[in-house]
C-alpha positions as CSV (number, residue, x, y, z in Angstrom):
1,X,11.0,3.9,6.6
2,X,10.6,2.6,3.0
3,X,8.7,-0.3,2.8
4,X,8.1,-2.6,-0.6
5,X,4.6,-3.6,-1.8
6,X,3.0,-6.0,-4.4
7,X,-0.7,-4.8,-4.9
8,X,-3.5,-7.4,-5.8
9,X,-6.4,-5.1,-7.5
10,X,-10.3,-6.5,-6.8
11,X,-9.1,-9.4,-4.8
12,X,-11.7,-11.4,-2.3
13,X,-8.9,-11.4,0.0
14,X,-8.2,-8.6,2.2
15,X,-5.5,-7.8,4.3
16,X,-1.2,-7.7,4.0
17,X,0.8,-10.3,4.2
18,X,4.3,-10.4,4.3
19,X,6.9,-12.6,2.1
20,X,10.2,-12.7,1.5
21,X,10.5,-9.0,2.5
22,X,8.1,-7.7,0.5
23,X,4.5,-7.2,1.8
24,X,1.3,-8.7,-0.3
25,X,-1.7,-6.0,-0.2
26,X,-5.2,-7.6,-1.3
27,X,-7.4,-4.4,-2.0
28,X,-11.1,-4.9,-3.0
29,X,-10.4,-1.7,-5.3
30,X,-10.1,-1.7,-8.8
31,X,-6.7,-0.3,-10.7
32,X,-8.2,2.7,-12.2
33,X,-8.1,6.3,-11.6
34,X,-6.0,6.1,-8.3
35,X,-8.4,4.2,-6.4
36,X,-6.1,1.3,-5.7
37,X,-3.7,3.5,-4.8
38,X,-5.6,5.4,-1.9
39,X,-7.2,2.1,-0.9
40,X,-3.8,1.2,0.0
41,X,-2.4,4.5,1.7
42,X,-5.8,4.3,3.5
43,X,-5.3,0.4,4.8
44,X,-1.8,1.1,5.4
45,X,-2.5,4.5,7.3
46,X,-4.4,2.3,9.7
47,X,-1.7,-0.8,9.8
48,X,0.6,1.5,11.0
49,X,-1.0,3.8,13.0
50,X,-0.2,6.9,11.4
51,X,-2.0,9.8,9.3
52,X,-2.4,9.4,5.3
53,X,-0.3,12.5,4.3
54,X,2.9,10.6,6.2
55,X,2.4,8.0,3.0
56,X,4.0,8.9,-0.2
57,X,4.3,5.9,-3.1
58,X,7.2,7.2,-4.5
59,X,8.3,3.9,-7.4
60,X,5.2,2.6,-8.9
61,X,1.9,4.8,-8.9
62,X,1.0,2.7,-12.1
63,X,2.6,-0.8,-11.3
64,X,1.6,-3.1,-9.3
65,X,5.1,-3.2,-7.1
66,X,5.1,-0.3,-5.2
67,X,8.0,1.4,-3.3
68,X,6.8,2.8,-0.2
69,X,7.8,5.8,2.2
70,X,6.5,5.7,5.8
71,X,7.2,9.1,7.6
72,X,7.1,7.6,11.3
73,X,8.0,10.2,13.7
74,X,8.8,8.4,17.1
């Protein structure tokens, strides 16, 4: 499943929310050294319900609209 993400970096706000097709990730983390990053793949490891290595970014490491790959196996 690919899934599209817009990442809001040391945000009050916490939690995803969804418009227009693409989902809104508030992270508490700052954008530096990849802590964003695994702040999401973490929150998003539990949203879904699946492990952290099924979670690849594959568009936008360094941006903050992501392109996501979700390896659910059902």
């Amino acid at each position: 499943m690919i899934i599209h993400v817009k990442v809001f970096t040391k945000s009050k706000k916490k939690g995803f929310v969804e418009k227009d097709g693409i989902i809104n990730a508030y992270l508490s983390s700052a954008p530096e050294k990849g802590h964003a990053n695994a702040e999401l793949v973490k929150k998003l490891s539990h949203k879904f319900n699946i492990p952290q290595s099924q979670i690849e970014i594959i568009k936008g490491t360094k941006s903050k609209n992501k392109t996501i790959k979700l390896d659910i196996k059902k």
